[in-house]
N, C-alpha and C positions, 0 to 999 in steps of 0.2 A: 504494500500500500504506500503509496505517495501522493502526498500535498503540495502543491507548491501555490504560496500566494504573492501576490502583487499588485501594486495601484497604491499602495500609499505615498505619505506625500505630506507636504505643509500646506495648511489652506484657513484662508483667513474665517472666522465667526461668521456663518451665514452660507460657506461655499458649500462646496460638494466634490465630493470623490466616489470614484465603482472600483471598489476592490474586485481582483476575480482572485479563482482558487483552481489550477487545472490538477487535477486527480487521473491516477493510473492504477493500474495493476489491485484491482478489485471490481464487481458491477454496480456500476456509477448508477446507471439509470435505476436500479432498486435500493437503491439507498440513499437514506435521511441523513441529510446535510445540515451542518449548525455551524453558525460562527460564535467567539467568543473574544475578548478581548481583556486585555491585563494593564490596567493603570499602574504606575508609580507605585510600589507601597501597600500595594490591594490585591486581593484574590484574583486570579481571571474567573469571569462573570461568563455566562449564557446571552447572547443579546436576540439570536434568533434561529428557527428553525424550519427546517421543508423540506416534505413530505415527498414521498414516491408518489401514488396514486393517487388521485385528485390535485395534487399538488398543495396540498394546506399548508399555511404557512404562521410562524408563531412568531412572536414578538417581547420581548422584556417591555415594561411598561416605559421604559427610560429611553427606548428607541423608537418606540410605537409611534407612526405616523411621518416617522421623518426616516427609515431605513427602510428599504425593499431586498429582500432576498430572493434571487431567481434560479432556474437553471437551464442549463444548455445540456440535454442528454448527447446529442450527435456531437458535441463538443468536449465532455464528460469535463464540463467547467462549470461551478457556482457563480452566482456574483452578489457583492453587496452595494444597492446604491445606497449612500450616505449621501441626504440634504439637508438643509440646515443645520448644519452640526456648529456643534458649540465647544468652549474651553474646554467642559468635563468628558468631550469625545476623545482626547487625548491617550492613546493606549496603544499598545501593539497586539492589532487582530490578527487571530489565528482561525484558519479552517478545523473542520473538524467533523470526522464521523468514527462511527462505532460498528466494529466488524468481528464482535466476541472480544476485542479491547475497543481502547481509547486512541484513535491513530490524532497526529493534529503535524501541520506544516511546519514549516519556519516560522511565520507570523512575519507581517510587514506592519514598519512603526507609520501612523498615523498620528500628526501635530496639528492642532487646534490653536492659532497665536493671531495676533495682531500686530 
């Protein structure tokens, strides 16, 4: 299993960024994808999740409304768009699924500054 993410970046109070996350050597299209991200000082958090079938998609309250999680099957790439992000978006997002463990990328840092 491999993760590999990318798209982060410095972006001012209000911008936006689309992380993706291209995934290998596992089936991509039947598996639940999640991002999570690690501040400064703090646990890495759950921020979102989506589904195989239907494609349902979950949200932490703290991103609700301003992240979108997608996916590309013939791609076997996630993405996350991040809008209006703010200071406290400040973390290094990591991909992330579960395949009888915990597999997760590198993480790419993502900075929220002015």
């Amino acid at each position: 299993v491999q993760l590999v993410e990318s798209g982060g970046g410095s972006v001012q109070p209000g911008g936006s960024l689309n992380l993706s996350c291209a995934a290998s050597g596992f089936a991509f299209s039947v598996s639940v994808m999640n991002w999570y991200r690690q501040a400064p000082g703090k646990e890495r958090e759950w921020i979102a999740g989506l589904s195989t079938i239907g494609g349902s998609t979950y949200y932490a309250d703290s991103v609700k409304g301003r992240f979108t999680i997608s996916r590309d099957n013939a791609k076997n790439t996630v993405y996350l768009q991040m809008n209006s992000l703010k200071f406290e978006d400040t973390a290094v997002y990591y991909c992330n699924t579960h395949r009888g463990a915990n597999y997760w990328g590198q993480g790419t840092q993502v900075t929220v500054s002015s």
